[in-house]
C-alpha positions in Angstrom: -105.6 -29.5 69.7 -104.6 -31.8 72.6 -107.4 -34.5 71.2 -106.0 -34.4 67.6 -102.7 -35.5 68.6 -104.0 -37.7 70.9 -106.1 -39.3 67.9 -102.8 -38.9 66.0 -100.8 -40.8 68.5 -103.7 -43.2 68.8 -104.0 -43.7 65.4 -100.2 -44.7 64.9 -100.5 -47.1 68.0 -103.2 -48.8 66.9 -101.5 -48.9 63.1 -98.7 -50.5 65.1 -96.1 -47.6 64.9 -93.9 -45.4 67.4 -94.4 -41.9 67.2 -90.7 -41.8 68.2 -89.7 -43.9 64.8 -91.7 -41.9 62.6 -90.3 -38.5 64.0 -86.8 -39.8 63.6 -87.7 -40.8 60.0 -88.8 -37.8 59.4 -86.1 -36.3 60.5 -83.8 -38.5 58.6 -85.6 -37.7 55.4 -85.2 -33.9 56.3 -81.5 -34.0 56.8 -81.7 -36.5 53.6 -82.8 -34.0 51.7 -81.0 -30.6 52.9 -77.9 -32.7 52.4 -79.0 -33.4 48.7 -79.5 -29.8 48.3 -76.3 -28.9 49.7 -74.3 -31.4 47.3 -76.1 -29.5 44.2 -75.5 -26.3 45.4 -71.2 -27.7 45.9 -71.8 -29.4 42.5 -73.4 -26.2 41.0 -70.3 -24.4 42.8 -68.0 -25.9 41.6 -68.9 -26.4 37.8 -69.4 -22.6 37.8 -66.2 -22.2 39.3 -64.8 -24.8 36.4 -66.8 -22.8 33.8 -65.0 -19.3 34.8 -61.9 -20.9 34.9 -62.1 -22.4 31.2 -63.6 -18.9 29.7 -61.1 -17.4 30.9 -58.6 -19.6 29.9 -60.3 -19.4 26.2 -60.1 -15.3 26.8 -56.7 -15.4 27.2 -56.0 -18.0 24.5 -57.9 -15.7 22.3 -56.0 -12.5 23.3 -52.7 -14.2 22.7 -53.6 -15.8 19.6 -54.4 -12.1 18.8 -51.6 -11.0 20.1 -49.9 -13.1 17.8 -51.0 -12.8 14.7 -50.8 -9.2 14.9 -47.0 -9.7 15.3 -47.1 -11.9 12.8 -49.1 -9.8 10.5 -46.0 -6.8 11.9 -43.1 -8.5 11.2 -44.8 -9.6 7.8 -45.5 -6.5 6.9 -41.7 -5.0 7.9 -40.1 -7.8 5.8 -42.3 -6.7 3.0 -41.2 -3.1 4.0 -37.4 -4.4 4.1 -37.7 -6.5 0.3 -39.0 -3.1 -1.1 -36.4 -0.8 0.3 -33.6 -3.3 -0.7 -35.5 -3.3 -4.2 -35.4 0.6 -4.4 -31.8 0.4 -3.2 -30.7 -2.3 -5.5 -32.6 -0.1 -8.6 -31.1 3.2 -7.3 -27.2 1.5 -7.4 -27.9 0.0 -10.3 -28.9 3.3 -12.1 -25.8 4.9 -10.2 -23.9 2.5 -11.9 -24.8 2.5 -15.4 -24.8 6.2 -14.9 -20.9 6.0 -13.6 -20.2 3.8 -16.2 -21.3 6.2 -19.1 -19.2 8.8 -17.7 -16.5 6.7 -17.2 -16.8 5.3 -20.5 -17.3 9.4 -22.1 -13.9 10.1 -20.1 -12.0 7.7 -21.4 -13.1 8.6 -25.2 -12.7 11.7 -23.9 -9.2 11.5 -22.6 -8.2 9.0 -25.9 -8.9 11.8 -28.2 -7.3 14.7 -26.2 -3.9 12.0 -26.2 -4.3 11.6 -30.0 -4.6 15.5 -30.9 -1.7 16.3 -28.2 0.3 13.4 -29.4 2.7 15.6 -31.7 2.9 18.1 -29.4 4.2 16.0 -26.3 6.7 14.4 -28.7 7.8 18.1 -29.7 8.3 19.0 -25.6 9.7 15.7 -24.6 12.5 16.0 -27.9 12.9 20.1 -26.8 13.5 18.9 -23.1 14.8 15.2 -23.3 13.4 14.2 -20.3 11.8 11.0 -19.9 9.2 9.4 -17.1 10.6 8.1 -14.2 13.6 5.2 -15.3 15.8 3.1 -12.3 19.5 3.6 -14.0 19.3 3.6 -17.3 22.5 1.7 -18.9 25.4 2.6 -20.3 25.8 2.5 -23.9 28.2 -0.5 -24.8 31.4 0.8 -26.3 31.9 0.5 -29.7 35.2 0.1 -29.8 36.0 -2.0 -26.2 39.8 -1.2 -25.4 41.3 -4.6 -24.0 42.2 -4.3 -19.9 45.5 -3.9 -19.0 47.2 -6.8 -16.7 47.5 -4.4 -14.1 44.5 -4.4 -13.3 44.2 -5.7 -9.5 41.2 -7.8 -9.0 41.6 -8.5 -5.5 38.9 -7.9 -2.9 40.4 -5.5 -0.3 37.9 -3.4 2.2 37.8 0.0 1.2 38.9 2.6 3.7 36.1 4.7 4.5 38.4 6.7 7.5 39.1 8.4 4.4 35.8 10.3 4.2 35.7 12.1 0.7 38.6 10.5 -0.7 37.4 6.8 -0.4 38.7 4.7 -3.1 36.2 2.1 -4.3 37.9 0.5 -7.8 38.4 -3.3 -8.9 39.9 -3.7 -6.1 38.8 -1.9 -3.5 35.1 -2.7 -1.9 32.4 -2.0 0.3 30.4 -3.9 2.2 27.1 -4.7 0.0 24.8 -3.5 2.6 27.0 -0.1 3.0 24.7 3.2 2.5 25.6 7.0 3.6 23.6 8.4 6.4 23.2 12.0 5.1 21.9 11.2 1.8 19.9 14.0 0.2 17.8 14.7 -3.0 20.1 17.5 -4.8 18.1 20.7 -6.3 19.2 20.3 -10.0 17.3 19.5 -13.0 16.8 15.6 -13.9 16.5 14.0 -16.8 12.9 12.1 -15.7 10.2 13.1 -13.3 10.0 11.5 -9.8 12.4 10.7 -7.0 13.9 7.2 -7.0 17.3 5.4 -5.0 19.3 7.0 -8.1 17.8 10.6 -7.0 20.1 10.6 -3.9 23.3 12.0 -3.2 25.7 12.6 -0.1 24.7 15.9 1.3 28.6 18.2 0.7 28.6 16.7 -2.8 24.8 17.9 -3.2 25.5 21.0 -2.2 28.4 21.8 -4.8 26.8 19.9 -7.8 24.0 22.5 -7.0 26.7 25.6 -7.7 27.7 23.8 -10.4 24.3 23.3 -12.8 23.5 27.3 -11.2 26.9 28.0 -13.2 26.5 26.1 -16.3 22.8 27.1 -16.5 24.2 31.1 -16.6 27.3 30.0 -18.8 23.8 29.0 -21.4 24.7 24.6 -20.5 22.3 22.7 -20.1 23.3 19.5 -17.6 20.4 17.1 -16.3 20.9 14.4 -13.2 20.9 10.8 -14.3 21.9 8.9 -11.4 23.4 8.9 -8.2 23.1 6.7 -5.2 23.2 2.7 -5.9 22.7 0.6 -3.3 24.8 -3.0 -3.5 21.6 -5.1 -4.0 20.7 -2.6 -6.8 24.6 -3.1 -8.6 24.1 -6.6 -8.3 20.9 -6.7 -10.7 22.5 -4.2 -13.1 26.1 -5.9 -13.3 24.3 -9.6 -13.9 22.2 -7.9 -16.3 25.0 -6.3 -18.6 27.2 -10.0 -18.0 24.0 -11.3 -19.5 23.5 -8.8 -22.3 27.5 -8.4 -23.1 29.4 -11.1 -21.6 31.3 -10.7 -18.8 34.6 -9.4 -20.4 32.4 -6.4 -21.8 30.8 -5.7 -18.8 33.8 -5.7 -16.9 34.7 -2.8 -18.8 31.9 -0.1 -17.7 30.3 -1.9 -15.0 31.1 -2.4 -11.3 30.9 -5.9 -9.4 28.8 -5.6 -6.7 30.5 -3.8 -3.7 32.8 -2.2 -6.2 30.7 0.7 -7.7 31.6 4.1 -7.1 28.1 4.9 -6.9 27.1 3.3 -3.4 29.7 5.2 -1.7 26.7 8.4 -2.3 29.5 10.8 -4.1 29.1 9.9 -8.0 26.2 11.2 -9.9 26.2 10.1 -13.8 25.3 13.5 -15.8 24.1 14.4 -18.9 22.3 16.5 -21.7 19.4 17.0 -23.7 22.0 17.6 -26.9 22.6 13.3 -26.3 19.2 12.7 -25.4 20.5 13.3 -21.6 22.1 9.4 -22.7 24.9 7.9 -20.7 27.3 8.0 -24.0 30.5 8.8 -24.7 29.1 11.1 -27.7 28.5 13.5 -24.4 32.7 13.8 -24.4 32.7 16.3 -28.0 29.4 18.2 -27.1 29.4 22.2 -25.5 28.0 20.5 -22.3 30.7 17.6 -22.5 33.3 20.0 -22.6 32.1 22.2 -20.0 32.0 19.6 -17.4 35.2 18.8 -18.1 36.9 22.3 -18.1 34.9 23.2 -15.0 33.8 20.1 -12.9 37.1 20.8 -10.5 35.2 24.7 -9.4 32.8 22.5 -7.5 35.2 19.9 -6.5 34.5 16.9 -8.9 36.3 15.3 -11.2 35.5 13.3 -14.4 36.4 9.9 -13.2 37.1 8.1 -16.2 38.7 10.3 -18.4 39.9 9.8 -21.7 42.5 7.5 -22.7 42.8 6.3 -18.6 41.8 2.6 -18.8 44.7 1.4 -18.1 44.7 3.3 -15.4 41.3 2.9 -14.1 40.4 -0.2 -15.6 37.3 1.4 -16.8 36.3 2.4 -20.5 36.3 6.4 -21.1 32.7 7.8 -18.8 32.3 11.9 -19.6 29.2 11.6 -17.7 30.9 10.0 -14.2 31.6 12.5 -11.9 32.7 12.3 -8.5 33.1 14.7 -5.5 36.6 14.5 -4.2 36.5 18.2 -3.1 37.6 21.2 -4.1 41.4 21.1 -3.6 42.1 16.8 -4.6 39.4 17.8 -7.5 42.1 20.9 -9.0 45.0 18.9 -8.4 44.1 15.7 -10.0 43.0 17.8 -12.8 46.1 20.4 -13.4 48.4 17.2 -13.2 46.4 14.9 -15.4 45.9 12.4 -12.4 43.5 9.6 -11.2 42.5 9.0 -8.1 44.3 5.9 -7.2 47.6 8.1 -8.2 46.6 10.8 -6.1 45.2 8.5 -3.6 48.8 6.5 -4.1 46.6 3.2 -4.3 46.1 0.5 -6.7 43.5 -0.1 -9.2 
């Protein structure tokens, strides 16, 4: 062994090289090439590494493109879901309505032929009964015959005196403030001549409670007497009095109708009365019938008197009213009666 490298060494002397030189080029080469195969093995590494990383980033693309469409395909599939159900909805109203409709439409034929067949008969009970739907103060009837106002007649605006309770006087000349109403207004139990409760339907509760005696009485005594209208507020006399100036002239309407502030019906202890026998109308024809006369013979029992009587318009200022009655009490009411009084003479006043 010792001779071979010695011929070795030999050999590379004579060829004219170092055996130092070659063993560091060989040595170069060897690092040379384990350096080489270190880069490819980093290279290889790495574009593994690089590979992983963009498959998995293509997995997860995938997934959420998945992901995605099967919201899509969700959300597609509840507004489908949503466009039928509004559909069956729209149908189902659509048929509810129709159906509605046809019954409404059945009703009302219905209903129009039930009104035709009972047309005679309602006209049979509202004639036997005179009463009429619901009506806010129904007028006067215009005198045929207006008697001419006396000069007397004071047309001066002076405050009522409402210390005097009961026995206010509220004339041509006396007033109340147009906002003035009662505090113990009340609905009396009598018959009326229309259905409903309105402002006329009120009256002062003590006058109530005597007209109440007094339709009990008449009812047993075989009269029939029906409620027209009590309670008028000042706004309400306003309309009514610039209604009949309108209709009449003022000169007329001065005659049976109040300026506003001046009616005897806002002070809550008038109620205008009739009967079925008159068509339960605000006439003087009421004067000459059984229930005229009745009222008039017996209004004082209850404490009422007929407030424009007869041949008193020179006294009152006020054409003759059978139907006008107002609470005064029982005692004022007989007196004024037995001596053929107003009540501004009882009252010592002026009209």
């Amino acid at each position: 062994m010792k001779k071979i490298v010695a011929v070795s060494t030999l050999a590379l002397l004579l060829a004219g090289c170092n055996p130092g030189d070659q063993e560091a080029e060989d040595n170069s080469k060897t690092e040379q090439a384990n350096k080489s195969a270190d880069e490819k093995t980093t290279s290889d590494t790495e574009k593994s590494d690089a590979e992983v990383a963009k498959e998995k980033e293509a997995k997860e693309a995938a997934e959420a493109k998945k992901e995605a469409d099967a919201k899509a395909e969700a959300e597609k599939k509840a507004e489908e879901q949503t466009a039928a159900d509004k559909k069956a909805a729209d149908e189902k109203a659509a048929e509810e309505k129709a159906a509605a409709d046809k019954a409404a439409e059945e009703k009302a034929k219905e209903e129009k032929s039930s009104d035709e067949s009972s047309t005679e008969d309602k006209s049979a009970d509202k004639k036997d009964d005179g009463k009429t739907d619901s009506v806010q103060d129904p007028e006067p009837s215009k005198p045929s015959k207006p008697e001419s106002e006396t000069p007397d007649v004071d047309k001066s605006d002076t405050k009522a005196d409402l210390s005097l309770g009961e026995l206010v006087v509220v004339n041509k000349k006396y007033s109340l403030p147009i906002d003035y109403k009662p505090s113990d207004l009340v609905v009396p139990n009598v018959s009326f001549s229309y259905s409903g409760v309105l402002e006329q339907s009120y009256m002062r509760a003590p006058a109530a409670k005597q007209m109440e005696k007094m339709f009990a009485d008449a009812k047993a005594d075989g009269v029939t007497l029906n409620a027209v209208s009590g309670f008028r507020s000042g706004s309400r006399q306003t309309v009514l009095y610039n209604n009949y100036v309108a209709r009449d002239g003022k000169a007329a309407a001065d005659q049976y109708s109040a300026r506003p502030g001046h009616s005897e019906h806002q002070t809550g202890l008038v109620f205008d009365i009739s009967a079925p026998s008159v068509g339960n109308g605000l006439t003087a024809e009421l004067g000459d019938t059984k229930e005229g006369k009745w009222i008039a013979n017996n209004a004082a029992k209850y404490g009422f008197i007929v407030r424009y009587d007869r041949g008193f318009q020179s006294r009152t200022g006020y054409t003759y009213e059978p139907w006008h009655i107002r609470y005064v009490g029982v005692g004022p009411a007989t007196q004024i009666k037995n001596n053929g009084q107003t009540l501004e003479e009882y009252m010592k006043v002026g009209h």
